[in-house]
C-alpha positions, 0 to 999 in steps of 0.5 A: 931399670928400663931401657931407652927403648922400654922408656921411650914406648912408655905412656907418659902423663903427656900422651893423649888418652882415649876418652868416650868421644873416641868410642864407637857412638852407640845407640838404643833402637828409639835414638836409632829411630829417632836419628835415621826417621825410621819407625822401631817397629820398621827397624824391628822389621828389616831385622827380621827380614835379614835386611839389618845386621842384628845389634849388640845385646848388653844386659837386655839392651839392645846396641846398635852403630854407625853401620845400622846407621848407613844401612838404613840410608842404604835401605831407603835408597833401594826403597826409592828404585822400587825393591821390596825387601826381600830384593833388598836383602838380595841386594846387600847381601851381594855388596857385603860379599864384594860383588859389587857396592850399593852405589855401583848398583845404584848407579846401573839401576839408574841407567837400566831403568830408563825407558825403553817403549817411551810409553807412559799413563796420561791423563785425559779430559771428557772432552779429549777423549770423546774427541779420540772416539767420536768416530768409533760406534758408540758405547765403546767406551764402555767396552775399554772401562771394562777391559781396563784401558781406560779408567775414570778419575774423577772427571778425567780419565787414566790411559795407562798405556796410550800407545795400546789404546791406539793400537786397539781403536786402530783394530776396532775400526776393521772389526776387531773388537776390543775384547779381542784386542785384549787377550791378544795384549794378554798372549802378547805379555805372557809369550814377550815377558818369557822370551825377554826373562830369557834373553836377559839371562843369556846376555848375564850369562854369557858375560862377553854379550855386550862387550866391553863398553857397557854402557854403550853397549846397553844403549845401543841393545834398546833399539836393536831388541826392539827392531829384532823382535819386530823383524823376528815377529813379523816373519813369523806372523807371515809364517802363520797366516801363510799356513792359516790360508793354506789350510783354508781356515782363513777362507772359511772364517771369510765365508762364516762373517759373510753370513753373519752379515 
């Protein structure tokens, strides 16, 4: 005979029994497809890039759930801020290993990403930008087509950064010329993206940098680094041109644009 004990934890007709709606909803890559509004072949290819767990193969069938489900969500998401896959698979492969959940870096991408420079393309009429030039020599214009300044969208034209079209008009009215302008931009974004790349693994590295409101922290490192380099680079510049003049460069460059004229 079974004891109280025994009968108690015995199933009885009473007790409820798992039924299929209890099971784990499974679903053939064309169902996924269809639910998450995700092309097979695009489901294929994050598996592949290591972006989607690989699913359960019963027979020749493949199974996938509720987890490839909220990993495509996910992926969109991070499609959204702008990250390619790899960076992708970057990014959920850290949050399966706890560092840190696909909300909470979402949530610093959104902060971090705001602007820093306030610089943003803007779009021009003829008239607008004839305006903008019309005291400048003519076909410069031209000059800014071909240094990708300013380029033609049907009747308008795109500035990409008006605050560097500004300081190249403001150059070409003391005799700098465009083409000029642009390689210094160019020396400009090579020298400025290493030290920035640099700065920002000195502040990840050294974890205590921003201290520990960080996102007051952040907000206030914006106008600091922009003041920073400004301080920084025009003593250097001084520096520079001081040297320059000592070595009689600057007088012999005087002397050549004199004959020039």
């Amino acid at each position: 005979m079974l004891d109280d004990e025994t009968m108690a934890k015995a199933p009885t007709d009473t007790d409820p029994q798992p039924t299929d709606a209890d099971a784990p909803r499974e679903y053939t890559i064309d169902e996924l497809a269809t639910l998450a509004r995700v092309p097979s072949r695009t489901i294929r290819f994050y598996q592949s890039a290591g972006a989607l767990p690989k699913p359960l193969i019963r027979g020749r069938v493949a199974y996938y759930g509720q987890a490839h489900v909220e990993r495509l969500e996910q992926i969109a998401m991070l499609q959204d801020r702008g990250l390619q896959i790899k960076a992708i698979r970057s990014v959920v492969e850290q949050a399966e290993k706890g560092e840190f959940s696909i909300q909470e870096w979402l949530g610093f991408h959104d902060q971090l990403s705001s602007p820093w420079a306030g610089d943003r393309p803007k779009i021009l009429t003829d008239a607008e930008l004839h305006a903008m030039l019309k005291e400048h020599r003519p076909g410069l214009a031209a000059e800014l087509v071909r240094a990708d300044a300013i380029e033609r969208r049907g009747d308008s034209w795109l500035v990409n950064s008006p605050a560097l079209l500004d300081l190249a008009l403001r150059l070409e009215r003391v005799g700098v010329t465009v083409d000029t302008s642009r390689a210094a931009q160019a020396l400009l974004r090579k020298h400025l993206g290493r030290l920035s790349q640099e700065l920002t693994e000195l502040f990840i590295e050294r974890g205590d940098a921003l201290g520990a409101q960080l996102d007051r922290a952040y907000e206030e490192l914006r106008p600091v680094s922009i003041e920073a380099v400004r301080v920084v680079f025009a003593r250097e510049m001084e520096r520079s041109v001081r040297k320059a003049n000592e070595s009689g460069a600057a007088a012999a460059l005087s002397r050549r644009r004199s004959k020039k004229k």
